[in-house]
Biopython code that builds the backbone (N, CA, C, O; Angstrom):
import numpy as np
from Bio.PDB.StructureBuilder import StructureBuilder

atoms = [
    (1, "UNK", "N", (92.009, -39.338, 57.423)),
    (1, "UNK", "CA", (92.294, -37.921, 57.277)),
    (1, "UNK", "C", (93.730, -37.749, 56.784)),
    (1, "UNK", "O", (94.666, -38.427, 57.206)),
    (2, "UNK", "N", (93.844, -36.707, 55.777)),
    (2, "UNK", "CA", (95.066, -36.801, 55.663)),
    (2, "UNK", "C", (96.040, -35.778, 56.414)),
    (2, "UNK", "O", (95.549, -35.090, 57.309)),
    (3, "UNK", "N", (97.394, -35.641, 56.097)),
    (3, "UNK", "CA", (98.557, -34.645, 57.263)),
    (3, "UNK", "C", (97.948, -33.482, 57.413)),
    (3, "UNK", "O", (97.666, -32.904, 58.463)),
    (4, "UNK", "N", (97.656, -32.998, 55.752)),
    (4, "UNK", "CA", (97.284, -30.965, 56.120)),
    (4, "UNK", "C", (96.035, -31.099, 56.911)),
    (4, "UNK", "O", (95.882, -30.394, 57.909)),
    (5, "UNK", "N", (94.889, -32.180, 56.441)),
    (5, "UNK", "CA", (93.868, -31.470, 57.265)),
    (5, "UNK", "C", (94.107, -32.034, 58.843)),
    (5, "UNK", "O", (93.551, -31.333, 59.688)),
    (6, "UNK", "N", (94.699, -32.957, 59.253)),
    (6, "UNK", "CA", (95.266, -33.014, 60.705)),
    (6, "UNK", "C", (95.543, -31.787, 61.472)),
    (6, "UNK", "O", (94.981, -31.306, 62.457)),
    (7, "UNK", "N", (96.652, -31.365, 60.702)),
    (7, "UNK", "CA", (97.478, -30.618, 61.214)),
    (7, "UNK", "C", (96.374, -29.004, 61.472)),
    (7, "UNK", "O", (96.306, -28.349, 62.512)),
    (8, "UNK", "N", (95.789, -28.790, 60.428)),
    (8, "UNK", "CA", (94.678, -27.548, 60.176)),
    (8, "UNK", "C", (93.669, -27.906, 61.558)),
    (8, "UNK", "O", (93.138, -26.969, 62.154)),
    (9, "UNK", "N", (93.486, -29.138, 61.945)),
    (9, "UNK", "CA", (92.505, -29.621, 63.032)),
    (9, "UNK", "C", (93.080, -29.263, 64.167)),
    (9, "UNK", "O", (92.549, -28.586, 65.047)),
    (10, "UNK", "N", (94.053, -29.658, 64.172)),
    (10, "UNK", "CA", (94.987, -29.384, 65.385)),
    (10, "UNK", "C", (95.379, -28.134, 65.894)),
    (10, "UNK", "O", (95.416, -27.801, 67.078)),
    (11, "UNK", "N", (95.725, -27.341, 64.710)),
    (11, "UNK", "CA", (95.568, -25.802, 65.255)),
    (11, "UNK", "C", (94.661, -24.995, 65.386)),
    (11, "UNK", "O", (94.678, -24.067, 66.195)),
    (12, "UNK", "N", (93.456, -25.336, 64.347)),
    (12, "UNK", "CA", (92.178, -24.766, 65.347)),
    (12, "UNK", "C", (91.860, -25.114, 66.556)),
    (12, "UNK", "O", (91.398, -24.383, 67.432)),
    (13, "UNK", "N", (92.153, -26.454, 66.627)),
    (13, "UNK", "CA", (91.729, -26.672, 68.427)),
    (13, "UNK", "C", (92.849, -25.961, 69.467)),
    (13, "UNK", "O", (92.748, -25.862, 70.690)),
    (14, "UNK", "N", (93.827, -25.550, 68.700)),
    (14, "UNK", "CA", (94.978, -24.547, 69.836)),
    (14, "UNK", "C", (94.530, -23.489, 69.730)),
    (14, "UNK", "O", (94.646, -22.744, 70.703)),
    (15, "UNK", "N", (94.001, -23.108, 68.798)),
    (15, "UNK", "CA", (93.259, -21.493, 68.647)),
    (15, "UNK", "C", (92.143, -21.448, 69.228)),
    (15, "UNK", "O", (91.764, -20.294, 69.429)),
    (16, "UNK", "N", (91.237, -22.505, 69.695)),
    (16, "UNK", "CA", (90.087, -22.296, 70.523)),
    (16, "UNK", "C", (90.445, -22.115, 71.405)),
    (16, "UNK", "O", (90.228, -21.071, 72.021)),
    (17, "UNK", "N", (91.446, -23.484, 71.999)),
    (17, "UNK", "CA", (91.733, -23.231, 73.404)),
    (17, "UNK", "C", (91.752, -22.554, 74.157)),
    (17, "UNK", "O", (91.190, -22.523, 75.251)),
    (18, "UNK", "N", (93.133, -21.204, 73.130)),
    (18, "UNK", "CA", (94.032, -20.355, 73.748)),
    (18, "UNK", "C", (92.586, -19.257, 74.012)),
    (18, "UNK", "O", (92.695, -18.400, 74.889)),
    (19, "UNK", "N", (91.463, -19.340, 73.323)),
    (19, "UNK", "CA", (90.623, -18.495, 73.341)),
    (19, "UNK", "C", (90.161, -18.417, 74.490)),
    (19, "UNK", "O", (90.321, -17.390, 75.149)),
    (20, "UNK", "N", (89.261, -19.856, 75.136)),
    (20, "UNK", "CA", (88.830, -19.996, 76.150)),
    (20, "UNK", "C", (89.870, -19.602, 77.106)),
    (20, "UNK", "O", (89.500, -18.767, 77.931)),
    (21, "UNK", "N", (91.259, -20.062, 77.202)),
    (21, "UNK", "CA", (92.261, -19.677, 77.965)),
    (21, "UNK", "C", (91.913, -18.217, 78.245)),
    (21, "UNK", "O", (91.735, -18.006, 79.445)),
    (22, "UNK", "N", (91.777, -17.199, 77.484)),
    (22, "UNK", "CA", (92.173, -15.631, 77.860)),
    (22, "UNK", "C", (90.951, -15.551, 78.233)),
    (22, "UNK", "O", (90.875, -15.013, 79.338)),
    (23, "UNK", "N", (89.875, -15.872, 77.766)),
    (23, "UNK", "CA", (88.247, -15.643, 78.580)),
    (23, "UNK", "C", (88.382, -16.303, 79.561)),
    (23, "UNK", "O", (87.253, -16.356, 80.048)),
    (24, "UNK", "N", (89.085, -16.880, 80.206)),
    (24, "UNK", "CA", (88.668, -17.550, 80.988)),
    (24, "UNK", "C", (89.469, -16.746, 82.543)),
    (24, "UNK", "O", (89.293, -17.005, 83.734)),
    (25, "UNK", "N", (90.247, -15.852, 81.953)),
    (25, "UNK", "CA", (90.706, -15.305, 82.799)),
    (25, "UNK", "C", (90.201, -13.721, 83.212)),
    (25, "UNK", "O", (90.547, -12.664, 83.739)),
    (26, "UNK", "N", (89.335, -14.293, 82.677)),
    (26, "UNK", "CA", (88.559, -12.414, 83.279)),
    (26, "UNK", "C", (86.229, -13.118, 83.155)),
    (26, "UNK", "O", (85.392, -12.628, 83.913)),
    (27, "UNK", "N", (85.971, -13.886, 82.394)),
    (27, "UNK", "CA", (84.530, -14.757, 83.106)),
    (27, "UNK", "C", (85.067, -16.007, 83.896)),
    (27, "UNK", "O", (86.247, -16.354, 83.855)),
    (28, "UNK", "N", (84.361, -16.471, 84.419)),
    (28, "UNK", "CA", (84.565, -17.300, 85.648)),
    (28, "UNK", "C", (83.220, -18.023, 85.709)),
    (28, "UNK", "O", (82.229, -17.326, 85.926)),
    (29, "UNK", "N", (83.055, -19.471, 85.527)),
    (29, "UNK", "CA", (81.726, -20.300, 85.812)),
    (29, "UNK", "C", (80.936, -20.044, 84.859)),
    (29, "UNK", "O", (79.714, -20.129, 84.985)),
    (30, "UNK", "N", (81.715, -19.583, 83.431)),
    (30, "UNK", "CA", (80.640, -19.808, 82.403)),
    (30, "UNK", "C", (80.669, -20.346, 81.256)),
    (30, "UNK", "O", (80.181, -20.040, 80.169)),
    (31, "UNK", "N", (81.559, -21.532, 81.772)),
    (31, "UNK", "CA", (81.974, -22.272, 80.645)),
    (31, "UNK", "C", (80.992, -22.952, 79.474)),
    (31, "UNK", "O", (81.467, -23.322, 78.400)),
    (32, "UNK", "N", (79.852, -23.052, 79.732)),
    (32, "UNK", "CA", (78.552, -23.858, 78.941)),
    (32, "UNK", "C", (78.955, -22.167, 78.038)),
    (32, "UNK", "O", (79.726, -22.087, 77.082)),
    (33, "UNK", "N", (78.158, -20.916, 78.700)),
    (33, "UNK", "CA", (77.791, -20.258, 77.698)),
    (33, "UNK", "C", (79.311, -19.530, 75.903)),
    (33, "UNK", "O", (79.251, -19.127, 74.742)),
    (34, "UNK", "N", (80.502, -19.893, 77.155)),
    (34, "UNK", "CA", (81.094, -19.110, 76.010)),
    (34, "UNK", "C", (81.761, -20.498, 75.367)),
    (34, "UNK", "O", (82.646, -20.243, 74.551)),
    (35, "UNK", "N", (81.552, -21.651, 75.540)),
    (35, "UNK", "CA", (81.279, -22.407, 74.674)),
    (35, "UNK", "C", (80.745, -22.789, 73.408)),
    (35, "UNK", "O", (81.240, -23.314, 72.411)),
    (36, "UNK", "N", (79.498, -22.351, 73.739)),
    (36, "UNK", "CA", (78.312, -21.760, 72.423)),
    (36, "UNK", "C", (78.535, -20.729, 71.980)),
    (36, "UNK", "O", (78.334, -20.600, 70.773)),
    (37, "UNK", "N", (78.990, -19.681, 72.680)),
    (37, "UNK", "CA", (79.456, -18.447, 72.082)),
    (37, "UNK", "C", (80.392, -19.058, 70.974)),
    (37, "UNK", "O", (79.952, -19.143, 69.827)),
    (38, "UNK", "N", (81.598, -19.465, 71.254)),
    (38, "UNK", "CA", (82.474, -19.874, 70.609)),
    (38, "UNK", "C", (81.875, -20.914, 69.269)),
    (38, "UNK", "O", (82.181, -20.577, 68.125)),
    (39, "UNK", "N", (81.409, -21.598, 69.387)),
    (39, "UNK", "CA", (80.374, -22.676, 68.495)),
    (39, "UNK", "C", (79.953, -22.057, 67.237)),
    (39, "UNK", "O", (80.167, -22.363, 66.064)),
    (40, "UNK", "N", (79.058, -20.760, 67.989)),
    (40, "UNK", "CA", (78.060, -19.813, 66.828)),
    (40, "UNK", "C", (78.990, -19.226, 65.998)),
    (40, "UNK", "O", (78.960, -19.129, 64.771)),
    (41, "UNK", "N", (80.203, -18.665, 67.147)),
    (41, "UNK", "CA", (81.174, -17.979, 66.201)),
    (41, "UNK", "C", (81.887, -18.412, 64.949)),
    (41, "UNK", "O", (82.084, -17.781, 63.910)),
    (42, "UNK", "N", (82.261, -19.751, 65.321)),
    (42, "UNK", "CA", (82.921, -20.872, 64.395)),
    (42, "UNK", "C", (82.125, -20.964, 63.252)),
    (42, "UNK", "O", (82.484, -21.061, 62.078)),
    (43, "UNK", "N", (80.893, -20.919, 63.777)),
    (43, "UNK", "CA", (79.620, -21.692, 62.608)),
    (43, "UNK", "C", (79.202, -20.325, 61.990)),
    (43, "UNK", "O", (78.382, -20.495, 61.088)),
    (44, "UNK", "N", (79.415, -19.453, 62.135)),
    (44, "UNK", "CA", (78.823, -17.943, 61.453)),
    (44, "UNK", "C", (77.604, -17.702, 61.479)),
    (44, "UNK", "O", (76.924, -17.109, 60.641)),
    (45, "UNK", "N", (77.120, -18.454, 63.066)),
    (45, "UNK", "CA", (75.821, -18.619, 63.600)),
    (45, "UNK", "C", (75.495, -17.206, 64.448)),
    (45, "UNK", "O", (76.334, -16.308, 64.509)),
    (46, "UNK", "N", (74.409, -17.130, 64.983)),
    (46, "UNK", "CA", (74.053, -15.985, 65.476)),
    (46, "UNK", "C", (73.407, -16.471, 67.098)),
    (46, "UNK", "O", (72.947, -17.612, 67.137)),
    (47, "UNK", "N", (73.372, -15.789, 68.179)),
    (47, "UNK", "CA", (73.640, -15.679, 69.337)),
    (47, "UNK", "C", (72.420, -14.884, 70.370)),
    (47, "UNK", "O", (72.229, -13.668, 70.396)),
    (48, "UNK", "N", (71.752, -15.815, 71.105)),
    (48, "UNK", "CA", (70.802, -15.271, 71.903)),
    (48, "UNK", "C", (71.209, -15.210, 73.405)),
    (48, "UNK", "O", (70.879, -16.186, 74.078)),
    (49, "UNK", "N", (71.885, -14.195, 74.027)),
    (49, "UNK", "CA", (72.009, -14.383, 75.388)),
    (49, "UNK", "C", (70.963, -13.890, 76.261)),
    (49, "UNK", "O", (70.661, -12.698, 76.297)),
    (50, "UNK", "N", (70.381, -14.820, 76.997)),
    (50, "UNK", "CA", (69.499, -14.598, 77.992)),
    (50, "UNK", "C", (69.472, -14.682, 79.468)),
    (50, "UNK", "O", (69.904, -15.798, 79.758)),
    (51, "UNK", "N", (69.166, -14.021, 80.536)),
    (51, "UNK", "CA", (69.928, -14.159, 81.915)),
    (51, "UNK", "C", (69.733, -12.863, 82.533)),
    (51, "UNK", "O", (69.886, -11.722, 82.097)),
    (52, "UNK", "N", (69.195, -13.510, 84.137)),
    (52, "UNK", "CA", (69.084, -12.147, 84.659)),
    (52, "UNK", "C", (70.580, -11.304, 84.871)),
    (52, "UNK", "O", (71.733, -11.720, 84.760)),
    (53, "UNK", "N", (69.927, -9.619, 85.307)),
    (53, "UNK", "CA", (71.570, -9.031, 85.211)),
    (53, "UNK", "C", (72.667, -9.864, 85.945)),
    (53, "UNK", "O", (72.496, -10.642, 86.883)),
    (54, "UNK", "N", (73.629, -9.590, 85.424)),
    (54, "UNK", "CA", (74.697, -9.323, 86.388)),
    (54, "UNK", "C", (75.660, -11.355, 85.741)),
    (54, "UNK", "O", (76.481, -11.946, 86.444)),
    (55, "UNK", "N", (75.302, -11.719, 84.752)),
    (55, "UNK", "CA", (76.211, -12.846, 84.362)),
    (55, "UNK", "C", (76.869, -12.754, 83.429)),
    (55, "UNK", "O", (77.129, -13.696, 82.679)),
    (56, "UNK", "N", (77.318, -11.445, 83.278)),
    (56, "UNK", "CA", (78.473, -11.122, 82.494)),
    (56, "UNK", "C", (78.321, -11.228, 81.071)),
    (56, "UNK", "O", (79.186, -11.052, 80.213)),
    (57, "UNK", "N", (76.865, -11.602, 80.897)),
    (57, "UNK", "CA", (76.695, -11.758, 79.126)),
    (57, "UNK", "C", (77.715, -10.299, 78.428)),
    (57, "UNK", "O", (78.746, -10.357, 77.757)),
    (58, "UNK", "N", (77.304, -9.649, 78.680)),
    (58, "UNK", "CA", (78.204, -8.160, 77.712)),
    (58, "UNK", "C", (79.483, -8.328, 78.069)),
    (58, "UNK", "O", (80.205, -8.121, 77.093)),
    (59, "UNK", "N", (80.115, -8.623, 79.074)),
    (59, "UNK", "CA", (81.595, -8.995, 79.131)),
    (59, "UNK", "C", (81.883, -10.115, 78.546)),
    (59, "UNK", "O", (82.937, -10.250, 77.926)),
    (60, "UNK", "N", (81.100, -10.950, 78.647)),
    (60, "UNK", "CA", (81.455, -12.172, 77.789)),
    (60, "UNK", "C", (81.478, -11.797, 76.516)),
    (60, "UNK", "O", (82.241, -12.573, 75.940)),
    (61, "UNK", "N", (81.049, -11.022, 75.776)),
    (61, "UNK", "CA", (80.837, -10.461, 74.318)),
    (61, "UNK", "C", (81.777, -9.583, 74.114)),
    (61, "UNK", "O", (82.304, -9.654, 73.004)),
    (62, "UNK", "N", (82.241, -8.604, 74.973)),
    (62, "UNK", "CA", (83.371, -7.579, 74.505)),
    (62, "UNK", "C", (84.531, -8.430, 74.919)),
    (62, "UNK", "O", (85.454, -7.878, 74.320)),
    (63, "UNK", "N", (85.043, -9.420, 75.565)),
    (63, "UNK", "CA", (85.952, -10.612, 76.016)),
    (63, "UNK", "C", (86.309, -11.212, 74.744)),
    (63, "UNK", "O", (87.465, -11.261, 74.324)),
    (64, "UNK", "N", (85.432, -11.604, 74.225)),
    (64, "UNK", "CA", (85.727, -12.254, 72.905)),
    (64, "UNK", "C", (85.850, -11.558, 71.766)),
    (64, "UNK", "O", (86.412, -12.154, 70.847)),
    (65, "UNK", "N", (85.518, -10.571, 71.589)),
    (65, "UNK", "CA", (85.855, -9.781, 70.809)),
    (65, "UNK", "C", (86.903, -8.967, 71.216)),
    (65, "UNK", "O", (87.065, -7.956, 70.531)),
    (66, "UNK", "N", (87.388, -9.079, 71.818)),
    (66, "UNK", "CA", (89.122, -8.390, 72.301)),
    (66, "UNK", "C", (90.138, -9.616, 71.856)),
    (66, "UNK", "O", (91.080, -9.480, 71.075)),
    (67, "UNK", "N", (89.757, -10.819, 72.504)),
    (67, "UNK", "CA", (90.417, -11.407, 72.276)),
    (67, "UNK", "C", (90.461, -11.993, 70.476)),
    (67, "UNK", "O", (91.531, -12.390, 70.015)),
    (68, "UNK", "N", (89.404, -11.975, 69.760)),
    (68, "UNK", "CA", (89.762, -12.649, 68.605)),
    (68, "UNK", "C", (90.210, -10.869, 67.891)),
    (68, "UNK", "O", (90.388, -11.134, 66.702)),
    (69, "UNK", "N", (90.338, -10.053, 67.976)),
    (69, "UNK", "CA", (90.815, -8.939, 67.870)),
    (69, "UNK", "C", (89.814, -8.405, 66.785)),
    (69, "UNK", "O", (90.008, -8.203, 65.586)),
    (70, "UNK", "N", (88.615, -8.224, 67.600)),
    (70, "UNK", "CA", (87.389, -7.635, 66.395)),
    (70, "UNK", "C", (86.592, -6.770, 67.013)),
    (70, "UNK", "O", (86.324, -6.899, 68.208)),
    (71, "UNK", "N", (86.128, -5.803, 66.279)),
    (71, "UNK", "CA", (85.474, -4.712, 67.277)),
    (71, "UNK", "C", (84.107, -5.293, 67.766)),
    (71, "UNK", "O", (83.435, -6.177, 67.235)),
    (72, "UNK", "N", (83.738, -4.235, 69.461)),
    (72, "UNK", "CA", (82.752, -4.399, 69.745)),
    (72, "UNK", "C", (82.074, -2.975, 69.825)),
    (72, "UNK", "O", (82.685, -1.973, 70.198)),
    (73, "UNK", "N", (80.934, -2.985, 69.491)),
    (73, "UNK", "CA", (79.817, -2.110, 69.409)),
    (73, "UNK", "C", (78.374, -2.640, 69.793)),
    (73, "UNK", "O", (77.401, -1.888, 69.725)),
]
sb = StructureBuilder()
sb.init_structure("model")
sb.init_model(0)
sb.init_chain("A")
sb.init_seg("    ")
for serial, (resi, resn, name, xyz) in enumerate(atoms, 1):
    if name == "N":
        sb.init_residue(resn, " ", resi, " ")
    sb.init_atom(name, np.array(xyz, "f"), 0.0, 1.0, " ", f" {name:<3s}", serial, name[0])
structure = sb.get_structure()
């Protein structure tokens, strides 16, 4: 690999991080799902959340969309 794309590797993985970092401070124990969240997002994939109420799927969705600074509707 060469320096730029290192370096380009390296700061996306600080930009995920910091992502999970701020979700991680308002979901709690759902690290598998906003994982994949994060995954689909990367990949310009699309997203099936399934789960009885109350596991924060819609907070997990307006969470990440606060944090990557994009609207939710």
């Amino acid at each position: 690999m060469n320096d730029s794309l290192e370096e380009k590797v390296r700061e996306a993985s600080k930009s995920i991080n910091r992502c999970r970092t701020e979700i991680g401070k308002r979901i709690v124990g759902q690290t598998s799902m906003i994982d994949g969240m994060l995954m689909a997002l990367i990949a310009g994939g699309h997203v099936l959340l399934e789960g009885v109420p109350g596991l924060a799927k819609t907070l997990a969705v307006k969470t990440i969309a606060e944090v990557i600074d994009a609207d939710f509707k």
